[in-house]
C-alpha positions as CSV (number, residue, x, y, z in Angstrom):
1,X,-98.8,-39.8,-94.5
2,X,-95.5,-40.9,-95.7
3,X,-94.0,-37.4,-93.6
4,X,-95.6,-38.3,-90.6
5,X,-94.6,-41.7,-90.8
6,X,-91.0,-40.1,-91.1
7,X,-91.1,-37.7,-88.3
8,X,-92.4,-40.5,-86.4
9,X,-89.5,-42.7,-87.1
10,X,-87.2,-40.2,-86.9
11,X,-88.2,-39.1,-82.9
12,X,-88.4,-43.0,-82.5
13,X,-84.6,-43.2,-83.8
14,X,-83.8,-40.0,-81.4
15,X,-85.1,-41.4,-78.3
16,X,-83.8,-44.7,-79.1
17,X,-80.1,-42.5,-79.4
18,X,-80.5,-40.5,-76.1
19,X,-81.4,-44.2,-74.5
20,X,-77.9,-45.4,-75.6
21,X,-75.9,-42.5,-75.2
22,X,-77.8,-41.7,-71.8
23,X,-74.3,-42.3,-68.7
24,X,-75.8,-45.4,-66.3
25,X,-76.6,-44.5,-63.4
26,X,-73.3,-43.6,-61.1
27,X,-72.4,-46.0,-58.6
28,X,-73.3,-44.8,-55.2
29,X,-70.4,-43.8,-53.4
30,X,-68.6,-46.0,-51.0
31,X,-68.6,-45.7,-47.4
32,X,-66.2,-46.5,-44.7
33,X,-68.6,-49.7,-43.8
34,X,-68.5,-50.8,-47.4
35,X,-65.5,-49.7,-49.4
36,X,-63.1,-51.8,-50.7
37,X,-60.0,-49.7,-49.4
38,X,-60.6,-46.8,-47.4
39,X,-57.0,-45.7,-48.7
40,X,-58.8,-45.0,-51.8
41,X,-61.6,-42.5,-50.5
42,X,-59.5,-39.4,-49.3
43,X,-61.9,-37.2,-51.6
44,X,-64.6,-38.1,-48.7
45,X,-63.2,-38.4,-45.8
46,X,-64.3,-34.8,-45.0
47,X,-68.0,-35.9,-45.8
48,X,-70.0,-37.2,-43.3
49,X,-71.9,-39.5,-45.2
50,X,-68.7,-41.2,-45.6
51,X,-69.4,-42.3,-41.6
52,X,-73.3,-42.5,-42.6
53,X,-73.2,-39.3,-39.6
54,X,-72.0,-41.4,-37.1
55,X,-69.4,-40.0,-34.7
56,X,-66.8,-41.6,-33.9
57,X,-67.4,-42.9,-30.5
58,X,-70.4,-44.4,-32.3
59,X,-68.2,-46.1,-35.0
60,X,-66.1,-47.3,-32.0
61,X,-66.8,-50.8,-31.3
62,X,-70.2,-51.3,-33.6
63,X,-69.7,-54.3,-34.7
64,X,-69.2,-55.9,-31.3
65,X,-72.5,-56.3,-29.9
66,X,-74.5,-58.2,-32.8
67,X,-75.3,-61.2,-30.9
68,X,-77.1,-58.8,-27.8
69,X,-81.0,-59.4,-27.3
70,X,-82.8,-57.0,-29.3
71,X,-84.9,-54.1,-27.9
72,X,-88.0,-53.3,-28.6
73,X,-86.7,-51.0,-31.7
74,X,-85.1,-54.1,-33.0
75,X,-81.7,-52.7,-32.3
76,X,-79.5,-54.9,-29.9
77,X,-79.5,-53.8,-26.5
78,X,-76.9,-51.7,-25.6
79,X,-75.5,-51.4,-28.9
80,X,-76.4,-50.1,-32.7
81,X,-76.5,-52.4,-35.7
82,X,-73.2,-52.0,-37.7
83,X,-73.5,-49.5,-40.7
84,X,-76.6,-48.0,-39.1
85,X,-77.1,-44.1,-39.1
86,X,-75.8,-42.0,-36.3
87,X,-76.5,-39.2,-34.5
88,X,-73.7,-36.6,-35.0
89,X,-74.1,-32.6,-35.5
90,X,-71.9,-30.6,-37.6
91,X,-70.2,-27.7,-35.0
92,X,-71.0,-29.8,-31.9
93,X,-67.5,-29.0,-31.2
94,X,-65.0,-26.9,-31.8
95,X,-61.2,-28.0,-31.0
96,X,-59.7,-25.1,-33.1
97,X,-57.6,-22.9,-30.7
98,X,-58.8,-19.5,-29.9
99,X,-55.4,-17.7,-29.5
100,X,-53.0,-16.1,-32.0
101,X,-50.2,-18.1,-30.8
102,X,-47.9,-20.0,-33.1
103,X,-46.0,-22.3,-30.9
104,X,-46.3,-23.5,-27.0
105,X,-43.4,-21.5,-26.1
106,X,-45.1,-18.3,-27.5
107,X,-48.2,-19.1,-25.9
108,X,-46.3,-19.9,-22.5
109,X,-44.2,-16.9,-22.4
110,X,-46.8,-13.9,-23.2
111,X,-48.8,-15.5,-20.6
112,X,-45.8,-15.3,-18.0
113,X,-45.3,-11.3,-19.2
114,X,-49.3,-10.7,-19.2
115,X,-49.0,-12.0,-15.2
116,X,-45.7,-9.9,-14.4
117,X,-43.3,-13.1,-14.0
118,X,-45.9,-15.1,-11.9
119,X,-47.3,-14.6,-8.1
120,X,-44.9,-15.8,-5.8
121,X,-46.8,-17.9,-3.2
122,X,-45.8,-19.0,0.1
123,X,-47.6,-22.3,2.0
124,X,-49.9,-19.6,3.8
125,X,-51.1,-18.2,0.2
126,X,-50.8,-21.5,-1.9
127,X,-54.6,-22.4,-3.1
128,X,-56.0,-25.4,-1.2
129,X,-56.6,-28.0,-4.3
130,X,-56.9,-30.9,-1.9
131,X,-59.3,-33.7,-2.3
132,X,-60.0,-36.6,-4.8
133,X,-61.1,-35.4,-7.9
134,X,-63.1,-36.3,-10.9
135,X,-62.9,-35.8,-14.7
136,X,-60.9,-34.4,-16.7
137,X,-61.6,-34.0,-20.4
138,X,-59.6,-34.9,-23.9
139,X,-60.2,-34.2,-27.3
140,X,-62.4,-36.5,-28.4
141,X,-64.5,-34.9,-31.3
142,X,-67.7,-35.2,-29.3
143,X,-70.8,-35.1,-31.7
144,X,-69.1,-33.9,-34.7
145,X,-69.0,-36.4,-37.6
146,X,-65.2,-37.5,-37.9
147,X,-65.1,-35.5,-41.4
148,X,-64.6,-32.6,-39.1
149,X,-61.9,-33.7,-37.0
150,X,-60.4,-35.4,-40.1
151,X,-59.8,-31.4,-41.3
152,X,-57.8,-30.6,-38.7
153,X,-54.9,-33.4,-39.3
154,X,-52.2,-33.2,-42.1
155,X,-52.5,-36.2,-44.4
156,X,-50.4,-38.6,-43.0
157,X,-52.2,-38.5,-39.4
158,X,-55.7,-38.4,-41.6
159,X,-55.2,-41.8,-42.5
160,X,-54.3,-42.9,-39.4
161,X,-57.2,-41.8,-37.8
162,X,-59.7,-43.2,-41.2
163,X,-57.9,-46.5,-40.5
164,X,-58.4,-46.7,-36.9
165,X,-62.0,-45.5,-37.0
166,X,-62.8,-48.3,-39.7
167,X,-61.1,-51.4,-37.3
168,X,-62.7,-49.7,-34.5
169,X,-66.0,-50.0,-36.1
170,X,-65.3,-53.8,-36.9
171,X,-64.6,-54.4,-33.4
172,X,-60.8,-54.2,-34.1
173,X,-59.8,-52.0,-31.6
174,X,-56.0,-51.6,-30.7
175,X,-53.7,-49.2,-28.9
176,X,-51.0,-49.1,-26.4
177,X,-52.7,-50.0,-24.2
178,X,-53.2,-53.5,-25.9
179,X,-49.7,-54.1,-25.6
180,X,-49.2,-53.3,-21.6
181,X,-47.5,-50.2,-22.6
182,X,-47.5,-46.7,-21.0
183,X,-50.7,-44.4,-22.0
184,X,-48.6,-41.2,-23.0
185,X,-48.9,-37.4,-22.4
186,X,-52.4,-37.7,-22.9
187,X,-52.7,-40.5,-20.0
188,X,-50.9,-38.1,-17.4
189,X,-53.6,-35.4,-17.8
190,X,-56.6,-37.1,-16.2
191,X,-55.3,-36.0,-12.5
192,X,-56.9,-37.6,-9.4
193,X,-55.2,-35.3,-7.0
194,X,-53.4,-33.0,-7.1
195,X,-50.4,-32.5,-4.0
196,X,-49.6,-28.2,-4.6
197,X,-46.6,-26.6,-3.0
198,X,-44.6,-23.2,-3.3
199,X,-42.0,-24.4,-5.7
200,X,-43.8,-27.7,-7.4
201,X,-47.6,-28.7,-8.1
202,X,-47.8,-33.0,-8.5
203,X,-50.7,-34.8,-10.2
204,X,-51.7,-38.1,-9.4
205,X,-53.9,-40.8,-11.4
206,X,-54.7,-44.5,-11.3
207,X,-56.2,-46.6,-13.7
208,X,-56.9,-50.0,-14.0
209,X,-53.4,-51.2,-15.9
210,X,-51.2,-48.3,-14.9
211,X,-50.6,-44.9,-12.0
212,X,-49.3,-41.6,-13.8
213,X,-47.5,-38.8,-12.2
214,X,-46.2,-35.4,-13.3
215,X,-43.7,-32.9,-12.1
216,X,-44.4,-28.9,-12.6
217,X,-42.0,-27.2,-11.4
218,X,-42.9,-23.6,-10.4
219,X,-39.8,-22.7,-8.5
220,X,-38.6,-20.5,-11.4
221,X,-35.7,-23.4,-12.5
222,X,-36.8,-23.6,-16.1
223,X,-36.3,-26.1,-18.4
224,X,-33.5,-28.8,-19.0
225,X,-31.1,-27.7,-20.7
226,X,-30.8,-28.4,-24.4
227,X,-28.0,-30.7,-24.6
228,X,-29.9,-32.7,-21.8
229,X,-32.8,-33.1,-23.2
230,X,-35.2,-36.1,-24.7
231,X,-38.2,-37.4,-24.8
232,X,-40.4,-38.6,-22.0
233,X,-43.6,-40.4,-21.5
234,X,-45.0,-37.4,-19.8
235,X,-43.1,-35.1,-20.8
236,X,-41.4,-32.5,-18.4
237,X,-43.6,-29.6,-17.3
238,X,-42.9,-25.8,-16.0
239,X,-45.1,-23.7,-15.0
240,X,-46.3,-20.4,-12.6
241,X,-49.3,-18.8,-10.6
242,X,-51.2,-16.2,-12.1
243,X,-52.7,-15.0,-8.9
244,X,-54.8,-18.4,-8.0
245,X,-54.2,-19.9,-11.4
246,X,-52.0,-22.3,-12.3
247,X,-50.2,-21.9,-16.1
248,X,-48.1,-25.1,-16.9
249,X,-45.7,-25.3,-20.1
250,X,-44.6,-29.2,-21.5
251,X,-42.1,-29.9,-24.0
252,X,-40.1,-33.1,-24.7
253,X,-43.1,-35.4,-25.0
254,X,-42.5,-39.0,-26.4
255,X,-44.6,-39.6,-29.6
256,X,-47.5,-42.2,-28.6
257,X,-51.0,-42.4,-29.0
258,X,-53.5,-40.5,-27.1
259,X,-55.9,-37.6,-27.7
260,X,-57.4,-36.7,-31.0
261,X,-54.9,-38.7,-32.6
262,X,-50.9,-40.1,-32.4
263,X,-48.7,-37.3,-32.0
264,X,-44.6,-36.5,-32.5
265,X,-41.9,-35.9,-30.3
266,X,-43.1,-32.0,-31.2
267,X,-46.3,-32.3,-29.5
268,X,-45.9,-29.0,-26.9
269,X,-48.9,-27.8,-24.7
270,X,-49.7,-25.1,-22.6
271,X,-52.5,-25.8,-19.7
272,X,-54.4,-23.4,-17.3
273,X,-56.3,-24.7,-14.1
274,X,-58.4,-22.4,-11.5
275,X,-60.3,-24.0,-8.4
276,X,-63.7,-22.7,-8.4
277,X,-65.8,-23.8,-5.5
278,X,-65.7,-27.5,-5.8
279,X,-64.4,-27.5,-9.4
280,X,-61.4,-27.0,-11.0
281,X,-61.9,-25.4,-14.5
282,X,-59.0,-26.3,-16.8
283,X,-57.8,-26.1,-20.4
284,X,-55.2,-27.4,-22.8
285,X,-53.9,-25.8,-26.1
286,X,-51.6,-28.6,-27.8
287,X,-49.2,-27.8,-30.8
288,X,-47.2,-30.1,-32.9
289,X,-46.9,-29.4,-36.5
290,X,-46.3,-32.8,-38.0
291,X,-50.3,-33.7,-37.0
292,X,-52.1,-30.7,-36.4
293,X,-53.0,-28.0,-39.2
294,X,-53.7,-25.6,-36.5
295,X,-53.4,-25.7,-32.3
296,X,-56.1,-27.1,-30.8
297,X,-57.7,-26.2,-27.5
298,X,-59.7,-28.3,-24.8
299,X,-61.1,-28.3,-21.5
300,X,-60.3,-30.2,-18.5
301,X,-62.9,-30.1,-15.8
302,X,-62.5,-31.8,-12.7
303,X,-65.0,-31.9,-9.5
304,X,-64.5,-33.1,-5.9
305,X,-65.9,-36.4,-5.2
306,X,-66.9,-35.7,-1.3
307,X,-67.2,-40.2,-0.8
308,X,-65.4,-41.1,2.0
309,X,-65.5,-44.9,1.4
310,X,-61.8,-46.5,1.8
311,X,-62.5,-49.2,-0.6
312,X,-62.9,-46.0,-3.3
313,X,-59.3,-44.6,-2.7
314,X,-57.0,-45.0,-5.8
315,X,-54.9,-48.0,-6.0
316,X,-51.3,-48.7,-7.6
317,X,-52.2,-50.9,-10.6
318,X,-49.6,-52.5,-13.0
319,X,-51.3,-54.1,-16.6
320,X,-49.9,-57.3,-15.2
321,X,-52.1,-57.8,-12.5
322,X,-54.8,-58.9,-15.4
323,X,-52.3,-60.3,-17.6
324,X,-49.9,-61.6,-16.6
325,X,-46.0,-61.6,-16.6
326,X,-44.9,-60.1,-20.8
327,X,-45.4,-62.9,-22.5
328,X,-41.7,-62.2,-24.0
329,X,-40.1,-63.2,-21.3
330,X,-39.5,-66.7,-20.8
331,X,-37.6,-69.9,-19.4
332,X,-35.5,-71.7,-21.9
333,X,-34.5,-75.2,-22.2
334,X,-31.3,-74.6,-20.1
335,X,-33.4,-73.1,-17.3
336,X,-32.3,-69.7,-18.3
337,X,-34.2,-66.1,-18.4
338,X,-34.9,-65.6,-22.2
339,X,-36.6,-63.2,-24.3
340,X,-38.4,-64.0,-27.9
341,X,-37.1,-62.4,-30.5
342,X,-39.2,-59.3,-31.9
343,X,-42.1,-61.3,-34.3
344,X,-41.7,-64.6,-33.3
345,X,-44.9,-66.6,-32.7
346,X,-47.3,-63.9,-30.6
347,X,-44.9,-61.7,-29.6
348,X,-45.7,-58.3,-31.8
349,X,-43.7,-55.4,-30.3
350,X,-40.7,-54.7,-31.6
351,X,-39.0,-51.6,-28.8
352,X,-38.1,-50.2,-31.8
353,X,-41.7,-50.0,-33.2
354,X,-42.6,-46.6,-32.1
355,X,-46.1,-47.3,-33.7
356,X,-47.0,-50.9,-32.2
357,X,-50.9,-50.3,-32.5
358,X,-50.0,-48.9,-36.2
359,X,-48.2,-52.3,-36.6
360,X,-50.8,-54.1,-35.4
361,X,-53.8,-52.4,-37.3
362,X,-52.3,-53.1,-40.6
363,X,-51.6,-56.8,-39.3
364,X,-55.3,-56.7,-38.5
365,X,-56.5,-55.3,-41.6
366,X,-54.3,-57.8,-44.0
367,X,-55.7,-60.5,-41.7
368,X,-59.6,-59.4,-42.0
369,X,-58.9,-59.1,-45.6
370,X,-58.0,-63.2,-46.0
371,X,-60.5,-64.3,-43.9
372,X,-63.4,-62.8,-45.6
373,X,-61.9,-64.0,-48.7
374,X,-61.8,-67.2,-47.4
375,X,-65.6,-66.9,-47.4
376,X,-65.9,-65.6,-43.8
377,X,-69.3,-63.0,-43.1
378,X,-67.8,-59.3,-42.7
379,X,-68.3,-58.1,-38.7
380,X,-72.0,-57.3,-38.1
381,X,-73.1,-60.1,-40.3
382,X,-72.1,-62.7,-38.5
């Protein structure tokens, strides 16, 4: 009796040790909805359960919509509850260029040797790209989960794009846009028309804060020089006919913000268009090394919109037809033109700032930050 009574103790004691020495249960891991610091996570940014699958147009603007009638799935119509599960697919899309190519400039000149120099066209030969057109494209990462996209930007740019996603999805959205300022390369791409010639090919947009236009110059004239160079919002573009399509080359890009992500002043790309019926089929292959682990490639489809309708035609728009004058410009006490200084009062750009949305995120963030710890409901709680 007394050895059972032993044994039995002794398996007692055992269990009792494996209780204590058993770990706790590990914390589950944070997500970009509910971490303290997204700074913090880079070990799962490239998971998709970091986004709970979401992609990131459905992260966009989330929390925005929580006072909207729900529909009959209790969701608010319209919208999706913040923090909710998404929809994305892993190889939705791919952005990863297809060519061996190291740099724009490669990429532009075996392209020129592959078509002989280019087809000289005269105005009888030109192709007819006339019309109002529609579309365009970007490189938006579609219904891939951001974790993919995140792969594909060096670290700096990867937190970035974590930090935008994560005000985005709290309603904070901000860009250059917000500031009245020019959209970039990235805005000059959407073409509306497209005014071809011999020696030049134009492309026209509108939108409702700003008009874009670019130069390609297919005359053979080549680049700036060197010592002339900078850059420009839109870059400055080159570019030949390879029989009826159009190859354009653009270097000297100002760094902004537009396309997958911000981008340098090293931001190159190489474009290809071909009319097709009533479609133009198009594609851009961008390089800069400071963002990008790898080129990445993306179409740009356009199609002729056949409405007639004058009230449709595109309009010259400037942002301050919706808001006004720049609020830094002002009438002093003497009666004077004056200008606030760079981060007085509301006044946030500083010309200098060649990240104002950056600026402004991290304003936003260290903002958010004191208000819900003065007690305020985070966004979607409200």
């Amino acid at each position: 009796m007394r050895a059972i009574i032993t044994a039995t103790v002794s398996i007692a004691a055992l269990l009792v040790g494996l209780s204590l020495s058993a770990p706790a249960q590990a914390a589950a891991a944070p997500t970009i909805f509910d971490t303290p610091d997204f700074k913090q996570d880079r070990a799962l940014w490239t998971s998709p359960a970091y986004y709970k699958n979401n992609t990131a147009g459905q992260l966009r603007g989330m929390a925005l919509d929580i006072d909207a009638p729900e529909d009959a799935t209790g969701q608010p119509a319209g919208a999706r509850r913040y923090g909710s599960e998404g929809t994305a697919k892993l190889g939705g899309r791919s952005l990863v260029s297809p060519y061996p190519f190291k740099t724009a400039k490669e990429h532009y000149e075996a392209w020129l040797k592959e078509a002989n120099g280019g087809t000289k066209h005269t105005k009888a030969t030109i192709p007819d790209w006339s019309g109002r057109w529609d579309g365009g494209g970007g490189f938006g990462g579609g219904q891939n989960p951001p974790s993919e996209t995140v792969k594909l930007l060096t670290p700096q740019y990867q937190e970035y794009y974590i930090q935008e996603l994560k005000a985005g999805s709290e309603g904070r959205i901000w860009g250059a846009g917000a500031f009245c300022l020019p959209n970039g390369f990235f805005g000059s791409i959407g073409a509306e028309e497209f005014l071809v010639t011999p020696e030049k090919v134009w492309t026209l947009s509108s939108g409702n804060g700003s008009n874009s236009i670019r130069w390609i110059y297919t005359d053979g004239s080549g680049m700036t020089p060197e010592a002339l160079r900078f850059p420009k919002w839109n870059g400055e573009s080159i570019g030949f006919w390879n029989g009826d399509t159009l190859v354009v080359y653009t270097n000297q890009i100002r760094g902004w913000k537009g396309g997958i992500s911000e981008y340098t002043d090293a931001l190159e790309a190489v474009e290809k268009y071909r009319r097709v019926g009533d479609k133009i089929e198009g594609e851009i292959t961008i390089y800069d090394p400071n963002v990008f682990v790898k080129p990445l490639t993306s179409r740009l489809n356009f199609e002729l919109n056949k409405e007639t309708n004058p009230a449709l035609r595109p309009l010259y728009n400037t942002c301050t037809d919706t808001n006004g004058p720049s609020p830094k410009v002002f009438m002093d006490a003497k009666g004077l033109l004056n200008e606030h200084l760079s981060g007085e009062g509301a006044y946030q750009w500083d010309v200098a700032d060649q990240r104002p949305w950056g600026t402004a995120l991290t304003e936003s963030d260290r903002r958010y930050k004191a208000y819900l710890a003065a007690g305020g409901k985070p966004h979607g709680q409200e």
